[in-house]
C-alpha positions as a Markdown table, in Angstrom:
| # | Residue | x | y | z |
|---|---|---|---|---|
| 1 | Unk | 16.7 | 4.8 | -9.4 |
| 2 | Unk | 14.7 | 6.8 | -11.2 |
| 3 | Unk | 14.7 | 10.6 | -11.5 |
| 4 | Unk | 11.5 | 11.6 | -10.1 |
| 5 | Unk | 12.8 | 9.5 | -6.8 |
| 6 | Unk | 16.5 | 10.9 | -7.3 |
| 7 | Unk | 14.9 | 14.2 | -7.0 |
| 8 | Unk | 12.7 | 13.5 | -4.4 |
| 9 | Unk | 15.8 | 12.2 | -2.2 |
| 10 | Unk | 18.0 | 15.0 | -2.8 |
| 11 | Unk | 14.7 | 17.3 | -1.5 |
| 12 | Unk | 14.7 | 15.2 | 1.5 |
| 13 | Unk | 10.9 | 14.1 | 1.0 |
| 14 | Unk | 9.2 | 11.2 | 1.5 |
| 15 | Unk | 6.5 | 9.7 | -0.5 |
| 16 | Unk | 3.9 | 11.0 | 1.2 |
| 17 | Unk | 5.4 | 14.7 | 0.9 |
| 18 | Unk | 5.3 | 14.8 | -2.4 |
| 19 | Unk | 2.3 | 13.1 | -2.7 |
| 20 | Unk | 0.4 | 15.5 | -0.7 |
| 21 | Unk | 2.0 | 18.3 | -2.4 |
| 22 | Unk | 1.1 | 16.9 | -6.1 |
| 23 | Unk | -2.3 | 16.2 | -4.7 |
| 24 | Unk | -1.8 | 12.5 | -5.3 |
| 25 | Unk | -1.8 | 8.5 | -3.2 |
| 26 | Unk | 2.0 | 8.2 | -1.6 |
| 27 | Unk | 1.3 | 4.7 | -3.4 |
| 28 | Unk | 0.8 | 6.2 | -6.9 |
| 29 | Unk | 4.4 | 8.1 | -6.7 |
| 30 | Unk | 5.5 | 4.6 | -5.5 |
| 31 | Unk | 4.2 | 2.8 | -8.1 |
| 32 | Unk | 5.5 | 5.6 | -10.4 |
| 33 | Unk | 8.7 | 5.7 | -9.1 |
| 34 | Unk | 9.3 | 1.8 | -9.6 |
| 35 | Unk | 8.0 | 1.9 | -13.3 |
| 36 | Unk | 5.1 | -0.2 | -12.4 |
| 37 | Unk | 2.9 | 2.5 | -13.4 |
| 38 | Unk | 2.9 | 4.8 | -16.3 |
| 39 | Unk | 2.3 | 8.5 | -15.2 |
| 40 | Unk | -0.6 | 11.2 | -17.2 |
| 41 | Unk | 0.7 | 14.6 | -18.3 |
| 42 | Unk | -0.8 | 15.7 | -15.9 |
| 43 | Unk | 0.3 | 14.2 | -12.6 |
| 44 | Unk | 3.4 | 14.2 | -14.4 |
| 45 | Unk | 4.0 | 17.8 | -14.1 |
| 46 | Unk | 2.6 | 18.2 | -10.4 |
| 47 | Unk | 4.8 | 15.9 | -9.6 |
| 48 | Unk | 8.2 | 17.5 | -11.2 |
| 49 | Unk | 7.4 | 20.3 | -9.4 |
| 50 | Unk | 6.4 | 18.9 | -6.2 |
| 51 | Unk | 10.2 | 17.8 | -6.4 |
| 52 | Unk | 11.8 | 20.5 | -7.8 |
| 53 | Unk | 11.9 | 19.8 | -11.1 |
| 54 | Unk | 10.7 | 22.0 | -14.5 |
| 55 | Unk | 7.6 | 21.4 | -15.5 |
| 56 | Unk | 8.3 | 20.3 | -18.8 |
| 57 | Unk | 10.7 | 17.6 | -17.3 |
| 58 | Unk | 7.6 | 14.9 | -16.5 |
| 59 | Unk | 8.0 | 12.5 | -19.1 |
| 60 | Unk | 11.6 | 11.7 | -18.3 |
| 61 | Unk | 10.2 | 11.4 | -14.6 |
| 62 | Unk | 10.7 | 7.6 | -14.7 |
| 63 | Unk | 13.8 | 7.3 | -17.0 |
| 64 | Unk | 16.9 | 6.1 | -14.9 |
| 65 | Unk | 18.7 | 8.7 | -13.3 |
């Protein structure tokens, strides 16, 4: 498990809500969230704080939690 879907859980969000709040595809934070695809600086940080997370916490996003 990875810590962008560790933190994602523990919000009680699915995919989709985070995707929508990042302003990204549900199938991107999938992809993500499996390691299949690298994430930009970018998305990165919409996404750490679409979950909760700092800002500055995005490229450890897909390290294991």
């Amino acid at each position: 498990m990875t810590k962008l879907e560790l933190a994602r859980r523990r919000k009680g969000m699915t995919l989709r809500q985070v995707a929508s709040v990042a302003g990204c595809s549900h199938a991107l934070v999938g992809f993500i969230e499996r390691g299949q695809r690298p994430t930009t600086k970018t998305t990165g940080r919409k996404l750490a704080k679409a979950v909760g997370l700092k800002a500055t916490e995005w490229e450890t996003l897909q390290n294991p939690a």
